[in-house]
LOLO-915920 format. One line per field, with one value per residue (C-alpha): x, y, z; residue in three letters; residue number from 0. Coordinates in pm, whole numbers. Example, Ala and Ser with C-alpha at 12.3 -4.5 7.8 and 13.67 -1.06 7.14 Angstrom:
x <- c(1230/1367)
y <- c(-450/-106)
z <- c(780/714)
residu <- c(Ala/Ser)
num <- c(0/1)
This chain:
x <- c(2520/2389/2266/2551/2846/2687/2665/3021/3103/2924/3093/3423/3370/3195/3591/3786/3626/3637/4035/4378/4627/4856/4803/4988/4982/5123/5053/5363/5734/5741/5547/5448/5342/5178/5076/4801/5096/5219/5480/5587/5783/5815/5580/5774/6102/6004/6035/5766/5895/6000/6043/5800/6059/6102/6394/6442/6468/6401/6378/6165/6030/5916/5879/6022/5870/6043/5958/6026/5698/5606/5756/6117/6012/6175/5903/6029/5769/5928/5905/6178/6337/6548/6261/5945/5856/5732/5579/5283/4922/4614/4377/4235/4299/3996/3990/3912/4133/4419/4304/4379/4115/4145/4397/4189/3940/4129/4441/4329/4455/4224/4318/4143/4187/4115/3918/3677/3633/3503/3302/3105/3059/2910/2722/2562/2229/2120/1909/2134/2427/2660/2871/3234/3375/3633/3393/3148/3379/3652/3693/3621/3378/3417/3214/3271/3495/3719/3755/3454/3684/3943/4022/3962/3659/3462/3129/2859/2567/2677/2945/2783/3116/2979/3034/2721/2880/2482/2480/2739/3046/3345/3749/3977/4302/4548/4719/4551/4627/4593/4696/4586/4618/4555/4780/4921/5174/4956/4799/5096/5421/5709/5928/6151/6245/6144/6035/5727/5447/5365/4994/4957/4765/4873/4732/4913/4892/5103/5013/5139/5070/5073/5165/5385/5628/5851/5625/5587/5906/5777/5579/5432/5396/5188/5203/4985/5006/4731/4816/4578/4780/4629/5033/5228/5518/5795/6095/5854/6072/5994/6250/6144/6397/6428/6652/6777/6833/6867/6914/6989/7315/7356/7630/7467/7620/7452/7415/7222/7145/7094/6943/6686/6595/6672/6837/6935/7183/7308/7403/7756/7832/8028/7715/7739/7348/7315/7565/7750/7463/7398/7127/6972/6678/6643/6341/6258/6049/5803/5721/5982/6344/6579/6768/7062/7064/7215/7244/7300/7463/7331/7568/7659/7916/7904/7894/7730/7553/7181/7036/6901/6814/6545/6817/7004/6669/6652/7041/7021/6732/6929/7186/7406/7554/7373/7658/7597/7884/7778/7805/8212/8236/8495/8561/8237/8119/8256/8617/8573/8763/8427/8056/7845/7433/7458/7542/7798/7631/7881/7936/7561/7663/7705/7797/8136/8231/8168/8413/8357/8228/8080/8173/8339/8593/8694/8725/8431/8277/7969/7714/7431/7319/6983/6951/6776/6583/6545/6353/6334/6225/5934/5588/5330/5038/4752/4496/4717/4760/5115/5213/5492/5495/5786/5842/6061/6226/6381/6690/6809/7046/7367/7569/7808/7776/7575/7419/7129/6990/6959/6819/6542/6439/6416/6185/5990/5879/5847/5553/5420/5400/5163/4948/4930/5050/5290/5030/5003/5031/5431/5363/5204/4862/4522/4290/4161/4196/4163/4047/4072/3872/3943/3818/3601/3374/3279/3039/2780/2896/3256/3545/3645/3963/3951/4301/4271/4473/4537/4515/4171/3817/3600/3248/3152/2774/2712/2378/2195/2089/1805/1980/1875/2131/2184/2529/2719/3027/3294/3645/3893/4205/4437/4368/4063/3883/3504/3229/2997/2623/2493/2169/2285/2139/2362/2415/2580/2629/2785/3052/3035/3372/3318/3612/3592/3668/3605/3324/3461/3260/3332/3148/3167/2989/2815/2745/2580)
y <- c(13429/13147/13490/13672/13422/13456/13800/13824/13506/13796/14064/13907/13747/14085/14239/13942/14047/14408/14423/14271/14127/14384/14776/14997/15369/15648/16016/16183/16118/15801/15441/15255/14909/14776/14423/14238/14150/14459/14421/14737/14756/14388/14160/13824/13959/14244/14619/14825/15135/15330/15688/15771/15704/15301/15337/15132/15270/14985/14610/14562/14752/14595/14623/14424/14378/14220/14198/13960/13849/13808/13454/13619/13432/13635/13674/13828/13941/14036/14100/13923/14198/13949/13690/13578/13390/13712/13642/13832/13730/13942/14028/14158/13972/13915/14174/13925/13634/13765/13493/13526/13597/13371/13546/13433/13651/13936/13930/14215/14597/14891/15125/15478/15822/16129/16211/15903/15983/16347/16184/16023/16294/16505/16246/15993/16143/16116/15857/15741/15719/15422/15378/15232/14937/15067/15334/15012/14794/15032/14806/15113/14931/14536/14333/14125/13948/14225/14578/14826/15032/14927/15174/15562/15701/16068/15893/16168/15956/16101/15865/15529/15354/15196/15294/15385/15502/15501/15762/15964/15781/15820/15700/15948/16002/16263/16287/16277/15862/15555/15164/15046/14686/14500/14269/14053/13831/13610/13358/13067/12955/13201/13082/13359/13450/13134/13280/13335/13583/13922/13923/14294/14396/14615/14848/15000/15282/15438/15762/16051/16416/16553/16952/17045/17110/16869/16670/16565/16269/16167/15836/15891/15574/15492/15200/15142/14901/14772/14523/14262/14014/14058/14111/14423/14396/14610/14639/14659/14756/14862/14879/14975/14784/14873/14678/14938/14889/15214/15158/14787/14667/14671/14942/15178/15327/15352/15698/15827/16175/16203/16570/16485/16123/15977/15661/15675/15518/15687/15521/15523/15771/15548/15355/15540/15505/15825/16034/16073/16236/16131/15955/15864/15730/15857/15743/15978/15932/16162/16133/15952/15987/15723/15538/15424/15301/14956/14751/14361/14217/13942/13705/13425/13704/13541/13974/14189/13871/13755/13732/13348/13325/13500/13693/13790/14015/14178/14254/14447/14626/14754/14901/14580/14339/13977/13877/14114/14361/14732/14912/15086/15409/15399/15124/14868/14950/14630/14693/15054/15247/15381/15232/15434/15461/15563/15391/15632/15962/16171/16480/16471/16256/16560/16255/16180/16572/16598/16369/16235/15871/15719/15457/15639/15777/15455/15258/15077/14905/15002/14681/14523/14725/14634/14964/14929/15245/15133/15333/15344/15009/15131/14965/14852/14777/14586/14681/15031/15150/15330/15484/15537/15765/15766/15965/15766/16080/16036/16303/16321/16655/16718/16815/16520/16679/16463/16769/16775/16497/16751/16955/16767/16684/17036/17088/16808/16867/17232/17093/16841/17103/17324/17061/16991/16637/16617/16625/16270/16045/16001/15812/15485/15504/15513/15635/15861/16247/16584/16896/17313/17599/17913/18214/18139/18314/18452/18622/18470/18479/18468/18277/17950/17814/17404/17245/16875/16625/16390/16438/16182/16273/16462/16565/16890/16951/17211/17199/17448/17396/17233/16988/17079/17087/17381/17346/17096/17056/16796/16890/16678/16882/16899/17287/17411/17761/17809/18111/18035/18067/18455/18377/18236/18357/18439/18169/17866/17580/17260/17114/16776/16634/16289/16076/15717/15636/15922/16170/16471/16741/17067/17404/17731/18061/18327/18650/18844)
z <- c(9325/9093/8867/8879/8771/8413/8411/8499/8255/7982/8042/8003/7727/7614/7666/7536/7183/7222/7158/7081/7288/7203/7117/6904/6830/6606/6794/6748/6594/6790/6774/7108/7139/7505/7523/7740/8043/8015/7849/7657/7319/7204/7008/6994/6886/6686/6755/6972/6997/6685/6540/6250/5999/6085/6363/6622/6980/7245/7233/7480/7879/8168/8570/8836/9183/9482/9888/10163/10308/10691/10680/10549/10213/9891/9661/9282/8995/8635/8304/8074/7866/7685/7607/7681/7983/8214/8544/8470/8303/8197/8385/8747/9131/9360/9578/9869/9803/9555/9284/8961/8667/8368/8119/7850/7913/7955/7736/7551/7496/7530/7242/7209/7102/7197/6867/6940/7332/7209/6887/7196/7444/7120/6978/7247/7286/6920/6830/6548/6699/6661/6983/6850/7054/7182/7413/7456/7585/7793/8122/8298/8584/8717/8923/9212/9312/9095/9139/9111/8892/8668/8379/8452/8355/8385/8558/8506/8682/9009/9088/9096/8991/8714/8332/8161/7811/7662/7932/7882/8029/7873/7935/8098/8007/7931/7594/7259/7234/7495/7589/7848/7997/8330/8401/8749/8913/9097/8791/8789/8879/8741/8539/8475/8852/8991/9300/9476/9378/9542/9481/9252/9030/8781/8530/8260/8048/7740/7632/7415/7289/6926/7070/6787/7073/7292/7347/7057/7096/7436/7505/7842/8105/8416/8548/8894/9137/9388/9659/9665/9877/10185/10285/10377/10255/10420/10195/9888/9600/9213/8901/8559/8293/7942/7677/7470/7062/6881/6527/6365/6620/6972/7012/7325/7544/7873/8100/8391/8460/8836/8846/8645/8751/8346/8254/7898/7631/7326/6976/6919/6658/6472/6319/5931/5917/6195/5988/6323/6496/6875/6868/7230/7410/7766/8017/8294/8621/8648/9046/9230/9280/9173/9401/9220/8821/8723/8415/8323/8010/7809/7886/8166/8369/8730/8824/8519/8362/8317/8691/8718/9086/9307/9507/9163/9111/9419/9460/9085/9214/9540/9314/9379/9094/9136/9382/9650/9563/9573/9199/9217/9041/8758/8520/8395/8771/8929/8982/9049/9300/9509/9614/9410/9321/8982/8687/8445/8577/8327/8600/8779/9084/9323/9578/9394/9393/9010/8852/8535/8490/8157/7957/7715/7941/8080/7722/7734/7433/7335/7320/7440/7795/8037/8161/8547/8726/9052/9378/9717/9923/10107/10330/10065/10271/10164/9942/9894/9576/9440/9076/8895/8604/8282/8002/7694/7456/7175/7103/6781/6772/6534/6879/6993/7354/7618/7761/7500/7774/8034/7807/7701/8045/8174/7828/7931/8265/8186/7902/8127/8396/8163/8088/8464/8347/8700/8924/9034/9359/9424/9764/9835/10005/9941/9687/9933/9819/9962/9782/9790/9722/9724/9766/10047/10116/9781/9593/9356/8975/9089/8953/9216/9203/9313/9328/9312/9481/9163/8799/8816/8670/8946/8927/9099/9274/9471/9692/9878/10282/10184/9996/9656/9335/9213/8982/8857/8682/8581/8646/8428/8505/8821/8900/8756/8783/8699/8725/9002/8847/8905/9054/9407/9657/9989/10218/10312/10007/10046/9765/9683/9530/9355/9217/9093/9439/9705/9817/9965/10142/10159/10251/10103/10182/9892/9991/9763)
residu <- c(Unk/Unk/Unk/Unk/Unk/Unk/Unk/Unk/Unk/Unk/Unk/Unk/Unk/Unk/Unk/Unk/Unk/Unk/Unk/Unk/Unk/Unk/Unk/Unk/Unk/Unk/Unk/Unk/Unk/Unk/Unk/Unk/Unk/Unk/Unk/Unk/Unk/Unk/Unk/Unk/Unk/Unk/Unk/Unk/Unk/Unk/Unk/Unk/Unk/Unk/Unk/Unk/Unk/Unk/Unk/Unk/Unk/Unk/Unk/Unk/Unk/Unk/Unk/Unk/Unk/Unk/Unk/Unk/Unk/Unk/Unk/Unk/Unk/Unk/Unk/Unk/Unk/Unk/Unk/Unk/Unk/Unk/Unk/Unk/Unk/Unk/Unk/Unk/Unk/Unk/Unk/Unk/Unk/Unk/Unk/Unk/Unk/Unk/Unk/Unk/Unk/Unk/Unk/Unk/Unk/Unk/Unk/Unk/Unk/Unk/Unk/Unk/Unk/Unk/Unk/Unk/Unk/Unk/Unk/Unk/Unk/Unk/Unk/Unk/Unk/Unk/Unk/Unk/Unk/Unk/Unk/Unk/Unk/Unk/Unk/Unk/Unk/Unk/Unk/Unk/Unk/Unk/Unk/Unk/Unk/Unk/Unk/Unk/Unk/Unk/Unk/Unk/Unk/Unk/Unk/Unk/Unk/Unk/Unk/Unk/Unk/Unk/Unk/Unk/Unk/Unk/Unk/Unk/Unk/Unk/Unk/Unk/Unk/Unk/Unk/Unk/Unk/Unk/Unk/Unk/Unk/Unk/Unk/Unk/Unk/Unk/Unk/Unk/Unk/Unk/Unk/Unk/Unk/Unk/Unk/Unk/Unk/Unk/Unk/Unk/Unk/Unk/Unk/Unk/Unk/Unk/Unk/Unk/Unk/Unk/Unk/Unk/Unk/Unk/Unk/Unk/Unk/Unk/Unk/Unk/Unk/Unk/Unk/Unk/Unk/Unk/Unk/Unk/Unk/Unk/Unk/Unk/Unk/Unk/Unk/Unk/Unk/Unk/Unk/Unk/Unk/Unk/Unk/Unk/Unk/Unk/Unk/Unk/Unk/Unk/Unk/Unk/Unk/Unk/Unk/Unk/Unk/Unk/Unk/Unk/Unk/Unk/Unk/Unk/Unk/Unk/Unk/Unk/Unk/Unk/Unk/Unk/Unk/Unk/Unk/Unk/Unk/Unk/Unk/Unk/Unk/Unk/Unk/Unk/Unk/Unk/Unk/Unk/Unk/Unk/Unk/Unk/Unk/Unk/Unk/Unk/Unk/Unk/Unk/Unk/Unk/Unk/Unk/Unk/Unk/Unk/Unk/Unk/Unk/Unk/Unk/Unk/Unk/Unk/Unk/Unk/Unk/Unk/Unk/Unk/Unk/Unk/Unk/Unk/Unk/Unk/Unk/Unk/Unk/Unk/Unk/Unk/Unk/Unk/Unk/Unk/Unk/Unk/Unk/Unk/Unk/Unk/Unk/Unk/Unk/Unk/Unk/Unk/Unk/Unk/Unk/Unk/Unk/Unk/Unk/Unk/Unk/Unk/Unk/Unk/Unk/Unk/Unk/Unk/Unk/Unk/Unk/Unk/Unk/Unk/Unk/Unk/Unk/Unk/Unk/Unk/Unk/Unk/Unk/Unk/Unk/Unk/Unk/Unk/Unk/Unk/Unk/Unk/Unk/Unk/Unk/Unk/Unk/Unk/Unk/Unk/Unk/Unk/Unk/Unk/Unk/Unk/Unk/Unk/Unk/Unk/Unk/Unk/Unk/Unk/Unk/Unk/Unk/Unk/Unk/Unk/Unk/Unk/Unk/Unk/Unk/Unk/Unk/Unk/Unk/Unk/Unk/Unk/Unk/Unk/Unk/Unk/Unk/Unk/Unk/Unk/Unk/Unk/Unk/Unk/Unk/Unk/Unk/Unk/Unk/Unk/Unk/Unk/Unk/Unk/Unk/Unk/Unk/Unk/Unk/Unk/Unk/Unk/Unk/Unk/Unk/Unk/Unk/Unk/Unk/Unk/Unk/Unk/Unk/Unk/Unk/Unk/Unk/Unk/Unk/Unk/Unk/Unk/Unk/Unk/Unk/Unk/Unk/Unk/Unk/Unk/Unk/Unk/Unk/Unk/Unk/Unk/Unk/Unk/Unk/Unk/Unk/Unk/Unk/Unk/Unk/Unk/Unk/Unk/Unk/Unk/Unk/Unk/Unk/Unk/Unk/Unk)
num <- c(0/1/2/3/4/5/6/7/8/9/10/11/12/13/14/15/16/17/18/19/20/21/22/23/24/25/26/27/28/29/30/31/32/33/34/35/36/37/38/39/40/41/42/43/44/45/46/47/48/49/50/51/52/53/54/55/56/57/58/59/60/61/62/63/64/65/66/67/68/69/70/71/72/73/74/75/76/77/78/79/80/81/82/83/84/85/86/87/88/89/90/91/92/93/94/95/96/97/98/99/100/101/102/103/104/105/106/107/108/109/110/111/112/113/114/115/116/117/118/119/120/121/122/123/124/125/126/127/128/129/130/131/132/133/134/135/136/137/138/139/140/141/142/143/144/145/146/147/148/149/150/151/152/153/154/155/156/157/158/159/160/161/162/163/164/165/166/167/168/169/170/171/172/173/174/175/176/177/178/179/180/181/182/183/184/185/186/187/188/189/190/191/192/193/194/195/196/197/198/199/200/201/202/203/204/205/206/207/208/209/210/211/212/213/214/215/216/217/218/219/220/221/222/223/224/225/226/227/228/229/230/231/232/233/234/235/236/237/238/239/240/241/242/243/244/245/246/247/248/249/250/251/252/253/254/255/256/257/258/259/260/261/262/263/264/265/266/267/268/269/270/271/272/273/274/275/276/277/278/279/280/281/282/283/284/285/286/287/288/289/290/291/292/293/294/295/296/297/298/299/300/301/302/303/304/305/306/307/308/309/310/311/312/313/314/315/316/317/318/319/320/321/322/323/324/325/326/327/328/329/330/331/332/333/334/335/336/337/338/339/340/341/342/343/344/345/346/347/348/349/350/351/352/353/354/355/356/357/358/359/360/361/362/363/364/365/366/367/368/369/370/371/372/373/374/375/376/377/378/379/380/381/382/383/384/385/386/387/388/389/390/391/392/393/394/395/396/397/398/399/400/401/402/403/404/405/406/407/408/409/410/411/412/413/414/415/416/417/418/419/420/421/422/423/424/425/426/427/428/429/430/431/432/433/434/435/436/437/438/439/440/441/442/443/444/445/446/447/448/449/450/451/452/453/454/455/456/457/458/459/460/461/462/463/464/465/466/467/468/469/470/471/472/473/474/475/476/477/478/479/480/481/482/483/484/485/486/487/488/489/490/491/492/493/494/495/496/497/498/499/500/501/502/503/504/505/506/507/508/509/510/511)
C-alpha cells in the first residue's frame, strides 16, 4: 500500500490536467454544456444549451435522488436548477466505504469526438504517432479503493479492465460527440436539501448525432447511478428537473405528453422575436415510464413555490405539491377538480377519459416553470447499478398546433431505434449480462447473428476444444451479424463474450 497511494496520487493528478471543469459541444443544430457535478446547461448563470443560431433553450438540468434509509431517516440528493449550491461534487466513492474522492482532483469534463476516437484506432501503431489528451487521459479504468471501470471503453487486451490506449484502447460511446463527468452525493454536507446523503455515484454523459435527419436537434443523456452506500434503499426514487428558458424572457408554457413519456414547454407565441412560430423544448425518457410530471415556481408559494425542506423534495417527486396534496387536474394543478399524475397532458391522459388540460385552456400565464419527470420508487440495492436515458429536441415548426410534440417523438425513437440507440438497461440490477447466438448449429463461413444484452463494448473469441483462439472480433453494436472464418473445421467451439464487466460462455456447433 505505501507504493500504491502515489500511483493513485499520479494518476489523478494525471486527470485533473487532462480537462475542464465544464464541457461544451457543437454536433448538430443544438449546443450542450455538462459540468464536473453534473450539472447540465448552466455555467454560473449563463446559457448551456442553445440552437446553432445563439437561442436559448434551458437554464439549467439536473437529477434529484431521494430514499428513506433502514433507520426511516429521509435522505435527499439534488441539483439546484435555480442556483448553485448542488449536493453533488466530482469525482468517484470507495467502493468499500462510500467515501468521497477529493473533487479537486476530479472536477474535470471528458470531451471527445468521434473523429479523434477513429484518428486513434487508425493511427496508434505508428511509430510517430502523437496520442491527443483527451484519448490519454479518458478515465476509462480506476484503481482501488475506486471502481475498476469508470468511463466506457472497447478493451481489446482481452478484457483486463484496464485502459491501455498505447495499445489500442479507445472510449466507447454512441453519437459522433461526448461529455462525460463523474460526479456524487456523498463528499459534504448539502446545503441545498439539507438532508442526508444517499451514498451514489454517478456518471454522466451528453451525447449527440450529426445524421442530417431528426436527429440532428436531439441532445442525448445518460445518466447512471451505482449504489455505493452499502444501503438498500427501498422506496429509491429518481427525477430529472430542467428549468426551461426558451428565448430571452421567461414566458413557457409547460406540457406533458404521456404516450410518449416527454415533458416539454413551448414559447408563447406572443414573443415578436419567434415571428409567432411555436417554439418548444421537449425532454423524453428513453427507457422508463414516467410516473407522473410536476413543476415548481420560483417563488415563496406555501403550494407551487421553491421546495426548502427535505420532505418538500420528496413530495414533488411523488407527483405531490411540497405540502402533501396530490397534483388536481384542471386549473394551476392545485385547486383542480381531480387527483391526477400528469402535469397539463393536453388530451394524452387516457386516465381522465381524454379531456383537455393545459395551461392555455385554463388562462394561465405563461412564466417561469421547473418542469419535474419523476419515475417509479423502486429497491436500489447496494452496489447495483440503474440508468436513465433522455433525449432534449428542439421543435421549431410554423404550425401553432401542439401535436408537432408527438410528432417529433415518434421520429425520434423511430431514429434511435435504427441506430440500435434504445437498447439499454431500463431496470435496476447488476452489470451482469446475457447473450444470443443464432443459428446454432451452423456451418463454417456462415453469417452469426449475436444479440447483446446492452448497448456496451464486447469483445468476441471463439476457441476450439483444445482451447486454442481461432477468431476474434469486437462487437460495438447492440445486434451484430458477422461471417464465421471458412476454414473451421467441424466440431464443437466455445464463445467467449467479454464486457467491461462480465465473461459469458457460450457454445456453438460447426458442421462442415
Amino acid at each position: 500500500m505505501r507504493f500504491f497511494i502515489p500511483f493513485i496520487l499520479l494518476l489523478v493528478s494525471q486527470i485533473s490536467e487532462a480537462q475542464n471543469s465544464e464541457g461544451d459541444f457543437h454536433v448538430n443544430i443544438l449546443k450542450a454544456r455538462l459540468n464536473s457535478n453534473g450539472f447540465l446547461f448552466d455555467s454560473l448563470g449563463s446559457f448551456g444549451l442553445r440552437t446553432n443560431s445563439g437561442m436559448p433553450l434551458a437554464m439549467g438540468s439536473g437529477i434529484w435522488m431521494s430514499a428513506n434509509d433502514s433507520q426511516g431517516n429521509l435522505r435527499v440528493s439534488a441539483h439546484n436548477v435555480l442556483g448553485n449550491n448542488h449536493d453533488f461534487w466530482a469525482g468517484p466513492l470507495e467502493l468499500n466505504s462510500g467515501n468521497a474522492a477529493n473533487p479537486s482532483f476530479w472536477n474535470k469534463v471528458y470531451a471527445i469526438s468521434k473523429e479523434e476516437v477513429t484518428s486513434h484506432q487508425l493511427n496508434f501503431k505508428k511509430s510517430n504517432y502523437q496520442m491527443s489528451d483527451k484519448i490519454k487521459y479518458w478515465p476509462g479504468s480506476g484503481v482501488y479503493p475506486y471502481a475498476k471501470v469508470l468511463a466506457p471503453f472497447v478493451d481489446l487486451n482481452e478484457n483486463n479492465q484496464v485502459y491501455e490506449p498505447d495499445l489500442g484502447d479507445y472510449p466507447y460511446f454512441k453519437g459522433d460527440a461526448i461529455l462525460y463527468s463523474i460526479y456524487n452525493d456523498n463528499y459534504a454536507n448539502h446545503t441545498y436539501t439539507n438532508a442526508l446523503p444517499l451514498g451514489i455515484e454517478v456518471h454522466t454523459s451528453v451525447f449527440a448525432f450529426k445524421m442530417q435527419n431528426i436527429l440532428d436537434s436531439c441532445i442525448i443523456v445518460r445518466h447512471v447511478l451505482f449504489n455505493r452506500s452499502g444501503r438498500d434503499y427501498q422506496n429509491f426514487r429518481f427525477s430529472n428537473v430542467t428549468n426551461f428558458k426558451i428565448g430571452s424572457v421567461y414566458n413557457e408554457f409547460l406540457g406533458t405528453d404521456v404516450r410518449n413519456n416527454t415533458l416539454f414547454a413551448i414559447n408563447d407565441t406572443s414573443e415578436a422575436t419567434f415571428s409567432h412560430q411555436l417554439v418548444s423544448l421537449g425532454c423524453m425518457s428513453l427507457n422508463k415510464p414516467l410516473s407522473s410530471t410536476m413543476y415548481f415556481n420560483n417563488d415563496n408559494d406555501v403550494i407551487n413555490g421553491r421546495p426548502v425542506a427535505p420532505n418538500h423534495f420528496q413530495y414533488l417527486m411523488s407527483g405531490k405539491w411540497k405540502n402533501n396534496k396530490i397534483l388536481n387536474y384542471g386549473s394551476n394543478g392545485v385547486d383542480g377538480s381531480s387527483n391526477a399524475k400528469f402535469v397539463y397532458p393536453y388530451d394524452t391522459d387516457d386516465s381522465q377519459f381524454n379531456l383537455m388540460w393545459n395551461e392555455e385552456s385554463v388562462g394561465n400565464l405563461s412564466g417561469q416553470r421547473i418542469g419535474m419527470m419523476n419515475f417509479d420508487s423502486a429497491l436500489f440495492r447496494s452496489s447495483s447499478v440503474v440508468y436513465y436515458d433522455f433525449v432534449y429536441f428542439n421543435v421549431n415548426e410554423i404550425y401553432n398546433n401542439i401535436k408537432q410534440i408527438d410528432n417529433f417523438c415518434l421520429r425520434i425513437k423511430k431514429a434511435l431505434s435504427s441506430y440500435n440507440i434504445l437498447n439499454i438497461p431500463n431496470k435496476i440490477g447488476s452489470l451482469s449480462h446475457s447473450f444470443a447466438l443464432y443459428p446454432n448449429p451452423l456451418k463454417s463461413g456462415e453469417k452469426i447473428s449475436i444479440l447483446k444484452p446492452s448497448d456496451l463494448p464486447t469483445n468476441m473469441t471463439i476457441f476450439d476444444m483444445s482451447g486454442k483462439e481461432v477468431f476474434r472480433f469486437v462487437l460495438e453494436k447492440s445486434k451484430e451479424s458477422i461471417n464465421l472464418p471458412n476454414d473451421l473445421k467441424s466440431g464443437v467451439y466455445f464463445v467467449k463474450f467479454s464486457t467491461l464487466n462480465n465473461i459469458e460462455i457460450k457454445k456453438i456447433i460447426i458442421n462442415e
